[in-house]
Structure formats: C-alpha cells, structure tokens
C-alpha positions as CSV (number, residue, x, y, z in Angstrom):
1,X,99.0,-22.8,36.6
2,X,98.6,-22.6,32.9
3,X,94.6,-22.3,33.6
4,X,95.2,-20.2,35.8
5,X,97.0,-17.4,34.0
6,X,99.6,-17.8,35.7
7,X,102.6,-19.1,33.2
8,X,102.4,-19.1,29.7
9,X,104.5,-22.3,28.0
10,X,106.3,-22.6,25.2
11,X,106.3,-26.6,24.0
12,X,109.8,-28.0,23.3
13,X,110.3,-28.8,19.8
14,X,112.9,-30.8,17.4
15,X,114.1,-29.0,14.0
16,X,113.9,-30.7,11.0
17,X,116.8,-31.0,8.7
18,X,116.5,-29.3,5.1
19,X,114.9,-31.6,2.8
20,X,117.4,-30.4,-1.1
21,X,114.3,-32.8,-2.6
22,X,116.4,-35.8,-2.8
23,X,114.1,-38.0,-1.4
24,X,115.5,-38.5,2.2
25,X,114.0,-39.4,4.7
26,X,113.5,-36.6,7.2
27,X,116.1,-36.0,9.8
28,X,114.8,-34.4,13.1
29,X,117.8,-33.0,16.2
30,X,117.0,-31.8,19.4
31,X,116.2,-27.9,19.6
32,X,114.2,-26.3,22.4
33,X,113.0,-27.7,25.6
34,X,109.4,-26.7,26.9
35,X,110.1,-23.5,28.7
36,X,107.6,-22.1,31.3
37,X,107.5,-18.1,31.6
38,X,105.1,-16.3,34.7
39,X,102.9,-14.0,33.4
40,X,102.1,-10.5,34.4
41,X,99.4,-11.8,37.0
42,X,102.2,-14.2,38.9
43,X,104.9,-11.2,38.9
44,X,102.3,-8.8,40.4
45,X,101.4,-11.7,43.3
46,X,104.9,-12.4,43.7
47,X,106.0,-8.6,44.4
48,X,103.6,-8.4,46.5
49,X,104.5,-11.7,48.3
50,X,107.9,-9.5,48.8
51,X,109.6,-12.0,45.9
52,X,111.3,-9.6,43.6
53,X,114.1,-9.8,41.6
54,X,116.6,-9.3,44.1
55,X,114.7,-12.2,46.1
56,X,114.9,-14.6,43.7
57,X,118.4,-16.4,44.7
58,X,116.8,-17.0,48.7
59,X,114.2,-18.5,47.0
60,X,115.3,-20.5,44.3
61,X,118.8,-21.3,45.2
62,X,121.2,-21.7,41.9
63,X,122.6,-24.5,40.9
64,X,126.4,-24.8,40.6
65,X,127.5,-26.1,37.3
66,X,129.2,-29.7,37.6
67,X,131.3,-29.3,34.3
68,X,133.2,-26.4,34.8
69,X,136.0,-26.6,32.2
70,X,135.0,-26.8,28.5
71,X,137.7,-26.8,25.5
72,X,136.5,-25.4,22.2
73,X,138.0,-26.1,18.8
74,X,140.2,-23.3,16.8
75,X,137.7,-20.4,16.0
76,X,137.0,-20.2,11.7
77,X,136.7,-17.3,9.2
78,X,133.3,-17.8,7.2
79,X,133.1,-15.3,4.2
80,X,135.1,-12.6,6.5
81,X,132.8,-13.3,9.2
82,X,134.5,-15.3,12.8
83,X,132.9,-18.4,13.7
84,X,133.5,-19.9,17.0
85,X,135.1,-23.4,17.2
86,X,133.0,-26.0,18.2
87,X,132.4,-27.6,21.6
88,X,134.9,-30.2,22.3
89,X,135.4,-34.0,24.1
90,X,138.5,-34.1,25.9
91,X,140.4,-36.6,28.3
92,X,141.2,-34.7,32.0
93,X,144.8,-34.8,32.6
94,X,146.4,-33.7,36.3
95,X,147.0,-30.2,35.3
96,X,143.0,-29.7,34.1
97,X,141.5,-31.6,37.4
98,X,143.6,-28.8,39.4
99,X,141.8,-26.1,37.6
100,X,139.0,-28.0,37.6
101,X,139.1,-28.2,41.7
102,X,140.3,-24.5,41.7
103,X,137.0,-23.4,40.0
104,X,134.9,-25.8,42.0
105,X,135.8,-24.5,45.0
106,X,135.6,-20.3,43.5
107,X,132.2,-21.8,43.2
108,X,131.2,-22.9,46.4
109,X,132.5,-19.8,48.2
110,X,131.3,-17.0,46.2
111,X,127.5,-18.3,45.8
112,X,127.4,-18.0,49.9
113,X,127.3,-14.0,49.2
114,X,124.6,-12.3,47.8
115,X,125.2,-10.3,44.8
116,X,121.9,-8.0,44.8
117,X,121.4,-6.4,41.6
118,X,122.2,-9.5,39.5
119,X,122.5,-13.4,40.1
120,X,125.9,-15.6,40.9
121,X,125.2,-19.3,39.2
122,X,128.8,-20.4,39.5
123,X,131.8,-20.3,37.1
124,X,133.1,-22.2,33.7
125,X,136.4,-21.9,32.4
126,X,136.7,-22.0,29.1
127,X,139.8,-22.8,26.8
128,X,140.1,-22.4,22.9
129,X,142.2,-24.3,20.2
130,X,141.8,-27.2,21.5
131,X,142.5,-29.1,18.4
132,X,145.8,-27.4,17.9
133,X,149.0,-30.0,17.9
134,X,150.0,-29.4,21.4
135,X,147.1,-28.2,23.4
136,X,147.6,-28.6,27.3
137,X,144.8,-26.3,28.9
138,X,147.3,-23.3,27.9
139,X,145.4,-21.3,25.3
140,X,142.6,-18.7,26.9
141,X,141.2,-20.1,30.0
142,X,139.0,-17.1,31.2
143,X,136.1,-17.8,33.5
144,X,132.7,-16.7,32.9
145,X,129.7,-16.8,34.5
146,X,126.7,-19.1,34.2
147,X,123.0,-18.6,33.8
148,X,121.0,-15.7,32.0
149,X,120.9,-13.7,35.2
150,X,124.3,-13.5,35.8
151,X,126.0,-10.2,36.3
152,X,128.2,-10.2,33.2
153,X,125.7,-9.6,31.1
154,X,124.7,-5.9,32.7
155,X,125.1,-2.9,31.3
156,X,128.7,-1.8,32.2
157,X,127.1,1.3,33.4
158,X,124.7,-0.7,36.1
159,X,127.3,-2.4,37.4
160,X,128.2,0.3,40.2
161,X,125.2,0.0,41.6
162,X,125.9,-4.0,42.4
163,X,125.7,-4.7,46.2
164,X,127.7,-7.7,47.9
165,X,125.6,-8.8,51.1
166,X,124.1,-5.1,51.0
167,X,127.8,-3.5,51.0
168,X,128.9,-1.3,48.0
169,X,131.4,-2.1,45.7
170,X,134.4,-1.2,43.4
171,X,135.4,-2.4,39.7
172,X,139.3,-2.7,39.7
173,X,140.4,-2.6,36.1
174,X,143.7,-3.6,34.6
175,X,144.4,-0.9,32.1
176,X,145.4,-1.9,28.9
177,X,145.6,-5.7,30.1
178,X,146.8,-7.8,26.7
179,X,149.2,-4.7,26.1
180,X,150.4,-4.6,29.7
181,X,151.0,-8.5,29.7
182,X,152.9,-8.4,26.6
183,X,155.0,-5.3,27.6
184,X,155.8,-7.8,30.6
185,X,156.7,-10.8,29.0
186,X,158.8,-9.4,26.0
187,X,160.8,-7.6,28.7
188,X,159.5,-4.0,28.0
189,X,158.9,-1.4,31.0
190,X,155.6,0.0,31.1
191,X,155.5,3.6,29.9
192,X,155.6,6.0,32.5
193,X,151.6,7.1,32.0
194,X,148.5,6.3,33.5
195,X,146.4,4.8,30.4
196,X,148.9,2.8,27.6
197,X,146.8,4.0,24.8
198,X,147.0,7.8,25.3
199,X,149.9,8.6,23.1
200,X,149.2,12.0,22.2
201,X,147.6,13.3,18.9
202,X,145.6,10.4,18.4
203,X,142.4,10.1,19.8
204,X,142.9,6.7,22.2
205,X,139.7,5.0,21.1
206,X,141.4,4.8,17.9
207,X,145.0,3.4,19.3
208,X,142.5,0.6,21.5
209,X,141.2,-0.3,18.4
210,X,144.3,-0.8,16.1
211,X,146.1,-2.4,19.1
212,X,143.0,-4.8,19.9
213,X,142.4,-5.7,16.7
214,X,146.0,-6.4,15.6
215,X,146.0,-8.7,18.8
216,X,142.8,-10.5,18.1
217,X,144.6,-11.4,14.7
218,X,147.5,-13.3,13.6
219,X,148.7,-10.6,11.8
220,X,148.1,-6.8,10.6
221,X,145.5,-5.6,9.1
222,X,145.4,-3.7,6.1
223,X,141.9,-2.4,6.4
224,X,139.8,-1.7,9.0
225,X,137.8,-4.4,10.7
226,X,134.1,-3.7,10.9
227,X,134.2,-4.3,14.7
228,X,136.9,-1.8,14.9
229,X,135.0,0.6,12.9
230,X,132.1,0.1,15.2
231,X,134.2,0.6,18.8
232,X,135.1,4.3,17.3
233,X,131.7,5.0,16.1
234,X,129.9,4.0,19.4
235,X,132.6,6.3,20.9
236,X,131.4,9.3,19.3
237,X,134.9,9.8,17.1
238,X,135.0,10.3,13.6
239,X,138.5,9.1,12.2
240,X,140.3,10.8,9.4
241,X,139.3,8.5,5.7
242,X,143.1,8.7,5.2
243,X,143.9,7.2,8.7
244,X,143.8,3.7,7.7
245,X,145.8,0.6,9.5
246,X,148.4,0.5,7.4
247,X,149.3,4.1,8.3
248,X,148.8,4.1,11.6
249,X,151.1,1.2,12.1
250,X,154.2,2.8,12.0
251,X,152.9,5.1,14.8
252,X,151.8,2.9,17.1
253,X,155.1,0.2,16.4
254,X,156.9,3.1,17.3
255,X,155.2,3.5,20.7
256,X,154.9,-0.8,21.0
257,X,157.8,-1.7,19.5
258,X,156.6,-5.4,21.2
259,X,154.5,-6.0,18.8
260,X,156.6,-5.5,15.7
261,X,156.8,-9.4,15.6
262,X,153.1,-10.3,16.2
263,X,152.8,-12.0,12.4
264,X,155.2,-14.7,13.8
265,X,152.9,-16.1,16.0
266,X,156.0,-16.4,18.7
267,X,152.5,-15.1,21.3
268,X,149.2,-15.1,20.4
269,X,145.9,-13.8,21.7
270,X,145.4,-17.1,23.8
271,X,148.5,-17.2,25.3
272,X,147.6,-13.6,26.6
273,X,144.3,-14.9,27.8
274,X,145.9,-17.2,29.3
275,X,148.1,-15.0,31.2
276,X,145.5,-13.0,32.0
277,X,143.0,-15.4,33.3
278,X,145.8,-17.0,35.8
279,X,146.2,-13.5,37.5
280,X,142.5,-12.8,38.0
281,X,141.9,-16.5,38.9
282,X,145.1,-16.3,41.4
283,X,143.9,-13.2,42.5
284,X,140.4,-14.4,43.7
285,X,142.1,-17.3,45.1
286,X,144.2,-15.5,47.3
287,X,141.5,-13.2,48.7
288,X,139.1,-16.2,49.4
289,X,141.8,-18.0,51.1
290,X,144.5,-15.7,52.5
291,X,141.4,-13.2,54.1
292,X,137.7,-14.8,53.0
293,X,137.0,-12.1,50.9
294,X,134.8,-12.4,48.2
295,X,135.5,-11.5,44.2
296,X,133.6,-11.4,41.8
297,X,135.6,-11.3,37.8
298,X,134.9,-9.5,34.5
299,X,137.6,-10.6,32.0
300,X,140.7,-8.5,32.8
301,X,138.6,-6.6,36.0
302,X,137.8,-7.7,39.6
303,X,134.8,-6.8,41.9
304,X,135.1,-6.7,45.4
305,X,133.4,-4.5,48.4
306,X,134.5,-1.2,48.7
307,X,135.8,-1.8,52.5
308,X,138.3,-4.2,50.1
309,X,139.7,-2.7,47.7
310,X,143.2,-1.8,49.1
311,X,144.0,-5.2,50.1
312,X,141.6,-6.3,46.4
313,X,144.7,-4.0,44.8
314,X,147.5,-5.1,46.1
315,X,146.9,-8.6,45.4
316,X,146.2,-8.0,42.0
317,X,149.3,-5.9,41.5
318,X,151.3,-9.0,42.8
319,X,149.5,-12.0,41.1
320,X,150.4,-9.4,37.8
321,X,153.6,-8.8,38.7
322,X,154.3,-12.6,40.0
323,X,153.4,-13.7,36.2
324,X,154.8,-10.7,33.9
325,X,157.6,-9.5,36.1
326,X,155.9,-5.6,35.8
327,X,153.5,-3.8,37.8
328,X,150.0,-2.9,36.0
329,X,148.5,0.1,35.8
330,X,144.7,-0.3,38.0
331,X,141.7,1.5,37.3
332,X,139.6,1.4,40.4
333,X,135.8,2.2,39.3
C-alpha cells in the first residue's frame, strides 16, 4: 500500500537515554510504535467508496478497553508548574471489581448506538492519589473516553451538532457542580438563583475562576494562577490590577461561607470528583437499565437524545439529590 501511495508510515522507534559523558553504556526505552497514516489518494477513494468519517465505526468496529479502572499517584508541583502523578499497580478489592463491572457493562451498551459526528471507544475510570495512606477507590473517579476520535475532545461548540442513531441531542449541565456538591454536603441550601456564580457586581467569569481555582488547591491563593488568568482573558474580561485573590476572598466567603475551611483539608477536590462522578455514573446507569436509554458523559454534563431529556433530567436531579441531599441547578444545552 506503501508503493502504492496509498499510506505513508512512520517506523516505530526506541529513545535513547541522555548520555552526561560518564561513560555508560547506552540505555534505549520503548517510545513510538510504527504508525500507518492514508494519504490524500486513499481518503479521496474512500469517500467515494461512501467511507467517510461518520462511516468509520460500521466499518472498523472499536475496540472496548479491557482495563477500565486505572489509579494514578498524588499529582506534583515542578517549579510552580502541576505534574500529573504517575500511573499506578494496584490489587482489585470487591468495591473496585463493582465499578469495574459497572463500567464494563456502560461499555457494552453505549457502543451499540451510533454517535455520528465523533466516535464512542468505550470508557476508563480513572482515580488519583492513589498512594495516599488510605486510598479505597474514593478520590476522583470520573470516566473518560477512549481513543483519539472520541467525542470529548470536540470543540464544546460542535458538540450540538452530535447525532445519537441520527436523532438530535441535548447537553444537560450541572451548573456550578463542585460548588453545588459542597453546598450539599456541608449542609448549605443552594442560593435561590439560576447560575451560583452570578453574585452581582462582579463579572462571573471572575467568581468561576477564584472559586475553581481555590478548589483545585489545598488552600488560597494569594496571587493569581496563570490558568486562572487565562479563563478570564479567553472570556474577553479585563479584571481590575487591584482585584487580586486575596481581596476578593472576603467577597466571595461571604457569598460561600462553605468554603471558609477549605485550607483544612476536611474535603478536597477528589472527594468532589468523587461525588460527582457517582451521580453522572448513577445517572447513566439508571437510564440504560430502568428505560434503555442511551448517555453519553462530559465531566459534570450528560448527553442524551432530545426525545430524552425530561426523563435524562429528572434522573439526574435525583442521583444529585440521592448523594448531596439538595437539588442542582441543570443547564439544558
């Protein structure tokens, strides 16, 4: 096919180790496997054979992942800069093989749609600290999907035009999710408003960004994170110089009084994913086995067909009030 101009390959290669010229003898690792890419010529035949992009799951089926619950190591701070804990061994215990089984079987339903406008490979769920004293498959645990194609990594503004067996869909969203949850389990009544982070005067890109930053920490911040600076820049908001963390805090405790205690670690960001992953999860359980609906996940949102999404609501409301003891306030898109 290669001599035909039909693929171009890419040979698989090992990296070498840095030789620091102390005589060593060099150290080679596994890097890339020989990849195999269709050139211009084969995508032209295959459109025309009718194989286009959305044709490419009936014809090459995808493969379901067999290990589909991986535990990474506590995440590091390099020189300011987050590094993400390592890949982990672990020893199954009951409670993992039932999420394991849960996931497994997510899997085998949902591949029998046909998301057009992306691919489906299956589901891994993925849990962090684990090598924390005390670990038990509690800390984050969201699912994501598998597979370069998958539809995770569209453009949030291209995932409206997603199709489920040719039907159109809806994007339920959880507003404020993290904030919601811990409203929920610190015993605090949502406020009475449709979006958490409009408190008036402030624009809310800039109350998402303290509050999401302060939760993605272990305590506050006194300057701005770069990421945070980013989110309001890429939202076309130019904050005050003299609105900093530190004085903002007061303003925002005064609205989240929940959070006054985050530096004591008594919940953290992973006990929150946690929480959060067990009501999307429960919620696509539920539809798949109370009705055979189909739902698709996006962090703290669902995807379902639009003839769905009163029954996709209602269940989500539930699993979020089953878990926090509040309703949530949903976003349907």
């Amino acid at each position: 096919m290669e001599t035909a101009g039909l693929i171009d390959v890419s040979l698989g290669r090992n990296s070498q180790a840095i030789d620091f010229g102390g005589g060593q003898k060099p150290v080679h690792s596994p890097s890339f496997a020989t990849r195999f890419r269709p050139t211009a010529t084969m995508a032209t035949m295959a459109l025309e054979a009718g194989i286009g992009d959305q044709a490419v799951s009936k014809h090459f089926p995808p493969q379901l992942p067999k290990q589909v619950i991986e535990v990474r190591a506590k995440s590091e701070n390099t020189r300011g800069r987050k590094v993400k804990g390592k890949k982990l061994k672990f020893a199954h215990t009951e409670k993992s093989r039932a999420m394991e089984a849960e996931i497994k079987e997510l899997n085998r339903f949902l591949v029998t749609f046909e998301l057009e406008g992306a691919g489906f490979s299956g589901y891994r769920r993925l849990f962090h600290e684990g090598d924390v004293e005390g670990f038990d498959f509690q800390w984050g645990g969201r699912i994501y999907g598998v597979g370069d194609y998958s539809y995770e990594n569209m453009k949030k503004s291209d995932r409206p035009n997603l199709k489920i067996d040719g039907e159109p869909i809806v994007e339920i969203d959880i507003n404020a999710s993290y904030l919601s949850i811990l409203h929920g389990i610190s015993g605090y009544p949502l406020p009475q408003k449709d979006d958490l982070y409009d408190i008036g005067g402030i624009d809310r890109t800039i109350i998402k960004a303290w509050v999401s930053s302060t939760i993605g920490h272990h305590s506050f911040h006194t300057r701005w994170p770069k990421n945070a600076i980013q989110e309001i820049e890429d939202a076309g908001i130019e904050k005050p110089k003299e609105m900093t963390m530190t004085s903002l805090q007061p303003v925002i405790l005064d609205h989240f009084p929940m959070l006054g205690d985050w530096p004591s670690g008594r919940v953290t960001w992973a006990d929150l994913m946690f929480t959060e992953s067990e009501i999307i999860i429960g919620t696509m359980l539920e539809l798949m086995r109370g009705y055979g609906i189909p739902c698709f996940s996006v962090h703290d949102s669902i995807i379902v067909r639009r003839k769905d999404k009163q029954i996709a609501m209602e269940t989500l409301e539930s699993q979020f009030l089953g878990r926090t003891t509040i309703a949530p306030r949903l976003k349907v898109k």
